[in-house]
Backbone as a printed PyTorch tensor [residue, N CA C, xyz], in Angstrom:
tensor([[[  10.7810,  125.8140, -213.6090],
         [  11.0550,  124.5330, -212.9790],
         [  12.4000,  124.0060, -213.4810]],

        [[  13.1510,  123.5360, -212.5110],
         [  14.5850,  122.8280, -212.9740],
         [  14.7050,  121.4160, -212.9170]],

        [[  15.0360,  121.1250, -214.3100],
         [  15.5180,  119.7120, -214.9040],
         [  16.2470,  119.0230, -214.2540]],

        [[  16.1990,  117.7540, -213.8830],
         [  17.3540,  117.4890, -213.2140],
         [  17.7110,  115.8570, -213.5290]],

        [[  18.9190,  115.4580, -214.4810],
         [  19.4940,  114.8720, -215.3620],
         [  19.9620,  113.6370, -214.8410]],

        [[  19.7260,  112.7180, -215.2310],
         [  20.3800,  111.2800, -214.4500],
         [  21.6400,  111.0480, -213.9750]],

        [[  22.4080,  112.8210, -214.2520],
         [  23.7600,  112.6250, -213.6950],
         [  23.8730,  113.3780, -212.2520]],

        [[  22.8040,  113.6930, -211.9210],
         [  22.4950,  114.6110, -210.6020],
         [  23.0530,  113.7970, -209.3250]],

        [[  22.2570,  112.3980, -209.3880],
         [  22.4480,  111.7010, -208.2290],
         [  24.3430,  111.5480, -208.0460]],

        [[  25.2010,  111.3850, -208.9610],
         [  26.3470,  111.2680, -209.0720],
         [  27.1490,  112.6350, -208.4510]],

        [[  26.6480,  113.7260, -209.0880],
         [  26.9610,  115.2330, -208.3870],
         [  26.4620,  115.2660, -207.0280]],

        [[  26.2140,  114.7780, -206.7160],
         [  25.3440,  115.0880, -205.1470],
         [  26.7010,  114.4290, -204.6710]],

        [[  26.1050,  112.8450, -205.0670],
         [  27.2320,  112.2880, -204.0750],
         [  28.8520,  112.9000, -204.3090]],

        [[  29.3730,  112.9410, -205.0410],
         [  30.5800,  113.6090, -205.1970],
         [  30.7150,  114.6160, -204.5150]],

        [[  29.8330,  115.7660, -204.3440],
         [  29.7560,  116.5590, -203.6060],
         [  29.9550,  116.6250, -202.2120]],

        [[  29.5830,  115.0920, -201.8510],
         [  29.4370,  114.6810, -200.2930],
         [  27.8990,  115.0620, -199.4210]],

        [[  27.2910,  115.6550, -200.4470],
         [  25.7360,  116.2760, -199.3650],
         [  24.6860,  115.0650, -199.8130]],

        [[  24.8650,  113.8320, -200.9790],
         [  23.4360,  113.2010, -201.0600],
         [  23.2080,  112.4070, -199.8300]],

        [[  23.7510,  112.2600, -198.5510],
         [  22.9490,  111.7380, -197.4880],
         [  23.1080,  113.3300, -196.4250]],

        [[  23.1800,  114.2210, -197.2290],
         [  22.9580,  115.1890, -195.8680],
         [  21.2410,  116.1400, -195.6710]],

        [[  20.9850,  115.5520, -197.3560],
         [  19.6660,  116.4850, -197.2540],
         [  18.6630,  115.2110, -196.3200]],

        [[  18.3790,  115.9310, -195.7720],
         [  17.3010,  115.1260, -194.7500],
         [  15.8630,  114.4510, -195.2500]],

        [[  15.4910,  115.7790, -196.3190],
         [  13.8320,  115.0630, -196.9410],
         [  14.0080,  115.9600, -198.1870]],

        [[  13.5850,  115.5720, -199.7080],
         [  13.7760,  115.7530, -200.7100],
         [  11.9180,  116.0110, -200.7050]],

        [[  11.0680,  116.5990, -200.7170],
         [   9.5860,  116.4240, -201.3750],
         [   9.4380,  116.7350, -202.6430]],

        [[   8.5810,  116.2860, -203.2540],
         [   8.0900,  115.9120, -204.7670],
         [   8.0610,  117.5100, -205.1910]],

        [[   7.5030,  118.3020, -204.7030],
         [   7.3690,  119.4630, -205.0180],
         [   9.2900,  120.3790, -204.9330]],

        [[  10.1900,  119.7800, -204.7470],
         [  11.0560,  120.3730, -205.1490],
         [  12.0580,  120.7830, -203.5870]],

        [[  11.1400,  121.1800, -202.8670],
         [  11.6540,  121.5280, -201.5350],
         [  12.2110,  120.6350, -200.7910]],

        [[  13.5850,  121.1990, -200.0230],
         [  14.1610,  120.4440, -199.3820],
         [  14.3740,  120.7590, -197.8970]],

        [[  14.6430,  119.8690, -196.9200],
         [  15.0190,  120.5930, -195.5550],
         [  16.6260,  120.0870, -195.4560]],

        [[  17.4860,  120.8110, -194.9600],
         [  19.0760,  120.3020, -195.0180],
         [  19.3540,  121.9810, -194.3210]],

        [[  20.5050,  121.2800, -194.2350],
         [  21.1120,  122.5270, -193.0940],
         [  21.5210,  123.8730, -194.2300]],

        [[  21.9620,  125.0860, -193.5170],
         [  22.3130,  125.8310, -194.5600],
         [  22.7480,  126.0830, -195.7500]],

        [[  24.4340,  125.7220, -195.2230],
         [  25.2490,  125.1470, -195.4520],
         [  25.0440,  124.3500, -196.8260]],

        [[  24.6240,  123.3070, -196.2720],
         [  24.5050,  122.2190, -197.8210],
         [  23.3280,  122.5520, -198.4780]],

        [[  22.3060,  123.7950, -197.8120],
         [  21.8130,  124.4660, -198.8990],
         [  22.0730,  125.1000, -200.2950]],

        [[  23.2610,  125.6120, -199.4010],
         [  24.3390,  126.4110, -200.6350],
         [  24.7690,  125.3430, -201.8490]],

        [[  25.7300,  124.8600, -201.2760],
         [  26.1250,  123.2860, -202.0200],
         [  24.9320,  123.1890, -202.9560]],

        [[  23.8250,  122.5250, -202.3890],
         [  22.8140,  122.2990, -203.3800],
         [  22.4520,  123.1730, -204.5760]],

        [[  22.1040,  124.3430, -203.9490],
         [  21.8320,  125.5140, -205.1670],
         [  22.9830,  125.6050, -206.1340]],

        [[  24.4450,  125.6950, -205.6760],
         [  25.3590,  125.6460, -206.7930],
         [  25.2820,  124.5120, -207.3790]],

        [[  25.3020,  123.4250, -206.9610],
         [  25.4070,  122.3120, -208.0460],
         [  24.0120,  122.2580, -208.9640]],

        [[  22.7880,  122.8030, -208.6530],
         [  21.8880,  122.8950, -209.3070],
         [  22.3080,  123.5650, -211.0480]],

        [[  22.1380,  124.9710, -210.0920],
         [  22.9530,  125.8470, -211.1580],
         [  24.1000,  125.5260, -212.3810]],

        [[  25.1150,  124.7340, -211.7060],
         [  25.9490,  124.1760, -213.0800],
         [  25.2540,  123.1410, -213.1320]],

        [[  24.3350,  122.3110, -212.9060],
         [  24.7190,  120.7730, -213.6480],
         [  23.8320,  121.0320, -214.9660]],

        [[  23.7430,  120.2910, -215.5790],
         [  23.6760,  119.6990, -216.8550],
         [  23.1900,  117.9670, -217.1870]],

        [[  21.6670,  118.8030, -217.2870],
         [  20.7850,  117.0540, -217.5450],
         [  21.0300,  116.5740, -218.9530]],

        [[  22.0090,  116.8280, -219.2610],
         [  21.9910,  116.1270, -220.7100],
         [  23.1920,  115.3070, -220.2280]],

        [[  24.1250,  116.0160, -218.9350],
         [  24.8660,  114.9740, -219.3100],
         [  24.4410,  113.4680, -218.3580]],

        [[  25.0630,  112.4250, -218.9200],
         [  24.5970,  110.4410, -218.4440],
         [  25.6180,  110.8130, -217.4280]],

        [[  24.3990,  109.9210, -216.8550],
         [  25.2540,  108.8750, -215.2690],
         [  26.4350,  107.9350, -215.7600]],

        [[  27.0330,  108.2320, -214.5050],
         [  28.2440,  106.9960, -214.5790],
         [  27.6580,  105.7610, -214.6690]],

        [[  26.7270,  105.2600, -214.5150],
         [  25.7130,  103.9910, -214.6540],
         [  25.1340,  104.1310, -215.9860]],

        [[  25.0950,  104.8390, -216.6950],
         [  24.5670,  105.7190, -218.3520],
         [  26.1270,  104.6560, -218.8210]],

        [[  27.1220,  105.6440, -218.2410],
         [  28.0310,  105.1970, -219.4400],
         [  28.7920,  104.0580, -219.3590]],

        [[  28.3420,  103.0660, -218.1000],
         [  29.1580,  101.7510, -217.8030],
         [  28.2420,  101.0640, -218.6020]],

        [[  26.9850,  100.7750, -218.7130],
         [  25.8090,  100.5640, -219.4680],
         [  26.4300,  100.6730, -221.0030]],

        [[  26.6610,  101.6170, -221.3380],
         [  26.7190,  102.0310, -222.9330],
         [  28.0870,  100.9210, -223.0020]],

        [[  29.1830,  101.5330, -222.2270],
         [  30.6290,  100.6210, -222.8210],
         [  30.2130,   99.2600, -222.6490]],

        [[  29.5270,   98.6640, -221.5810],
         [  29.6220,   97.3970, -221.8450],
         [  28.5710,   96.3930, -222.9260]],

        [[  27.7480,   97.5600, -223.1010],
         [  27.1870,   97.4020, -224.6310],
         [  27.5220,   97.0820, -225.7920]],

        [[  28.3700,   98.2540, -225.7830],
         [  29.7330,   98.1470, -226.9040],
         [  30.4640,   97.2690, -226.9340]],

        [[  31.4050,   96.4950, -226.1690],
         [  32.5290,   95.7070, -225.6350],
         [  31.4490,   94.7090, -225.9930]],

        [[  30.1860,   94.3390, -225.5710],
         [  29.3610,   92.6780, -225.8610],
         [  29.3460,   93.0660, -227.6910]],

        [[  29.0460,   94.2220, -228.2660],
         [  29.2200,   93.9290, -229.8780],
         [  30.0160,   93.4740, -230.1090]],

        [[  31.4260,   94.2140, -229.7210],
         [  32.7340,   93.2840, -230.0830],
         [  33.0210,   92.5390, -229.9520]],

        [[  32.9060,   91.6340, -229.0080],
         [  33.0020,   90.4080, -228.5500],
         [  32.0160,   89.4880, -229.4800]],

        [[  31.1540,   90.1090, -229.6610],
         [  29.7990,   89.1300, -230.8410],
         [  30.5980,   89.1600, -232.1110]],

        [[  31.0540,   90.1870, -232.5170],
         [  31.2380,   89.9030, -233.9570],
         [  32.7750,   89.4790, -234.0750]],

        [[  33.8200,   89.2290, -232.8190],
         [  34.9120,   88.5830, -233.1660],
         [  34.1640,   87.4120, -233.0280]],

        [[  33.8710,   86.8130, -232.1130],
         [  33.1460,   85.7900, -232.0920],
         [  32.8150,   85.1150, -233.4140]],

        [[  32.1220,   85.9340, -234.1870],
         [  31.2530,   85.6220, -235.1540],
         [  32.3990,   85.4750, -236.5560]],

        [[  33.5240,   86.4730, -236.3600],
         [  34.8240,   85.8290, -237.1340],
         [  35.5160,   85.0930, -236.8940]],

        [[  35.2190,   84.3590, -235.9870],
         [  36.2990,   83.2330, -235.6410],
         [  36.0630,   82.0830, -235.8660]],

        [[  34.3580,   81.8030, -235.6640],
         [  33.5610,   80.9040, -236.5990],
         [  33.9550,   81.3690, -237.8160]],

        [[  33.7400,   81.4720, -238.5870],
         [  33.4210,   82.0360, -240.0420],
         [  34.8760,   81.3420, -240.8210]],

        [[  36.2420,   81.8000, -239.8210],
         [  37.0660,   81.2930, -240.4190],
         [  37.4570,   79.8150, -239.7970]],

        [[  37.0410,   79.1600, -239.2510],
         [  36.4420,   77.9820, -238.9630],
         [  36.0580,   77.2200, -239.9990]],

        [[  34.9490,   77.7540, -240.7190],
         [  33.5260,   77.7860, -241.0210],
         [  34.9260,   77.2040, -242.3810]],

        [[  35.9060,   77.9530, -242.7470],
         [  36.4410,   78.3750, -244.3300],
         [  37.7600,   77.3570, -244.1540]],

        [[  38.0590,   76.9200, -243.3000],
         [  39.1730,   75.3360, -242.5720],
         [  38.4300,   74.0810, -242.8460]],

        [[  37.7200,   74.2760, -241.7530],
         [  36.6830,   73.1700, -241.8480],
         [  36.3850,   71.4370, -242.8430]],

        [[  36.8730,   70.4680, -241.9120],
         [  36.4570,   69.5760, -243.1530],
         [  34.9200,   69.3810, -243.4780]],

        [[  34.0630,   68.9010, -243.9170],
         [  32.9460,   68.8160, -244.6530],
         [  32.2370,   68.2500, -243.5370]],

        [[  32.7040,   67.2880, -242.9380],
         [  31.8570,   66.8060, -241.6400],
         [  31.4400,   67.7920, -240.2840]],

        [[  32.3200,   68.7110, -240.3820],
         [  32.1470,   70.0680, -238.9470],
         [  31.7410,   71.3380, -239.7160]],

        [[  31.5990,   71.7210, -240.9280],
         [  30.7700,   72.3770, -241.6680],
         [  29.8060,   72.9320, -241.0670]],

        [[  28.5410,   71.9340, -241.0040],
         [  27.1550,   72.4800, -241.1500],
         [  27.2380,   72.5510, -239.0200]],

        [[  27.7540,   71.9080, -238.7230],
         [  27.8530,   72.1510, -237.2120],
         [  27.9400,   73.5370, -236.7520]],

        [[  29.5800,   74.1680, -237.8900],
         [  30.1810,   75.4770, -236.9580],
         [  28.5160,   76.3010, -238.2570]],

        [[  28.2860,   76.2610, -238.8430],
         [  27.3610,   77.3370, -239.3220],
         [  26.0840,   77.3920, -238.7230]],

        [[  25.5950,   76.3570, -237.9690],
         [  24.9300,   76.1400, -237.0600],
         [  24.9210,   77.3120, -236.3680]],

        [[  26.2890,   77.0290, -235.5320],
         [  26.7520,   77.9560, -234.1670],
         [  26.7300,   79.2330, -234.9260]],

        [[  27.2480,   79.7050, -235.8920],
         [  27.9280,   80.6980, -236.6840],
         [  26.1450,   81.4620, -236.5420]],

        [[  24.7180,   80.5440, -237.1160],
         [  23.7430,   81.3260, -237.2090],
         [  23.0120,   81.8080, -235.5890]],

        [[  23.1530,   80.3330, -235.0910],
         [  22.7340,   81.1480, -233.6290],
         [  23.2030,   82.5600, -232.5670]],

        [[  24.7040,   82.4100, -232.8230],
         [  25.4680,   83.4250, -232.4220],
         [  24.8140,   84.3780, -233.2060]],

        [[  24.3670,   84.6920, -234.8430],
         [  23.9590,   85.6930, -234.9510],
         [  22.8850,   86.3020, -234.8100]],

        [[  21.7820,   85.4810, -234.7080],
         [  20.4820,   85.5630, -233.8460],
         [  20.7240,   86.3120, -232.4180]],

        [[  21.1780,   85.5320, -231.3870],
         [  21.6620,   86.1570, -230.1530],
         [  22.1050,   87.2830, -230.3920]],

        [[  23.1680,   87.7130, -231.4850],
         [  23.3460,   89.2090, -231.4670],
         [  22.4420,   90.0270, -232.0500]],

        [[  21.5970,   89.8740, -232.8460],
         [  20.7300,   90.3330, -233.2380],
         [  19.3360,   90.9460, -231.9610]],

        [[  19.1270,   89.8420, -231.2640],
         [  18.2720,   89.6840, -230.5220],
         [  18.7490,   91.0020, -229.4500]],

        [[  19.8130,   91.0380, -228.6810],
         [  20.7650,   91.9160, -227.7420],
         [  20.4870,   92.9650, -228.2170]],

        [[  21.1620,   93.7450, -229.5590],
         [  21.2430,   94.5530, -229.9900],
         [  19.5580,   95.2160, -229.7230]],

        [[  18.6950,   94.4430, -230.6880],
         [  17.2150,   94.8580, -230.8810],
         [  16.8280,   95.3160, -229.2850]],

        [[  17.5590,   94.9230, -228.5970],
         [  16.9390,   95.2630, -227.1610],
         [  17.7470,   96.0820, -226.5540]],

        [[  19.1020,   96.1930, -226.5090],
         [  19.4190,   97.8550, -226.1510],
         [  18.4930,   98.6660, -227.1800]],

        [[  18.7420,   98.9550, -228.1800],
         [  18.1460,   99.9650, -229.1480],
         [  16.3310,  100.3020, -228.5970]],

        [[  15.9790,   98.9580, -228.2570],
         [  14.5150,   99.3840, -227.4000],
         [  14.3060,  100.2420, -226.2500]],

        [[  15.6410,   99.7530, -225.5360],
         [  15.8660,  100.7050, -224.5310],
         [  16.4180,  102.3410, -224.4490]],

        [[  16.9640,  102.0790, -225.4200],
         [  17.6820,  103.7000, -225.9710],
         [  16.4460,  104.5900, -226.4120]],

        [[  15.4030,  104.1400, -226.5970],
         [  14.4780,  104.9040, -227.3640],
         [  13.9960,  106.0150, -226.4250]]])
């Protein structure tokens, strides 16, 4: 039986045949013209289910890019936090702890999802 990797749907379409196969059934079989029979079987043959969807890896970067953004964030308070007269103090550490909650919280939930 052949694997077939969340980057499949992306190879198809690139290919130009994912609206040419007519009926996909659960059991594997397809009806489509010769032609993009062929197509199909080769791209079977090379692809590679390990590798992520372009939706895999827009997902991951903008994952990444929200850490960074959290923890400049979280330095910009901080040196705020170290200016600060005594009266806006406990305000920016306020913000300084919620922001890190929220990132905390984000994080804990990609990582749930990664599992």
């Amino acid at each position: 039986m052949t694997i077939l990797g969340d980057s499949f749907a992306d190879e198809l379409r690139d290919a130009g045949i994912l609206d040419r196969v007519r009926l996909w059934r659960a059991d594997g079989t397809v009806e489509c013209d010769p032609e993009v029979r062929a197509q199909l079987d080769a791209l079977i043959a090379a692809h590679d289910p390990g590798r992520a969807s372009r939706a895999r890896l827009k997902k991951d970067a903008k994952d990444e890019l929200t850490d960074v953004v959290y923890k400049l964030v979280e330095s910009i308070i901080e040196a705020l936090i170290s200016i600060a007269d005594a009266s806006k103090k406990a305000e920016l550490e306020a913000l300084l702890a919620r922001v890190k909650v929220l990132n905390a919280v984000l994080a804990n939930g990609r990582s749930a999802r990664h599992v």
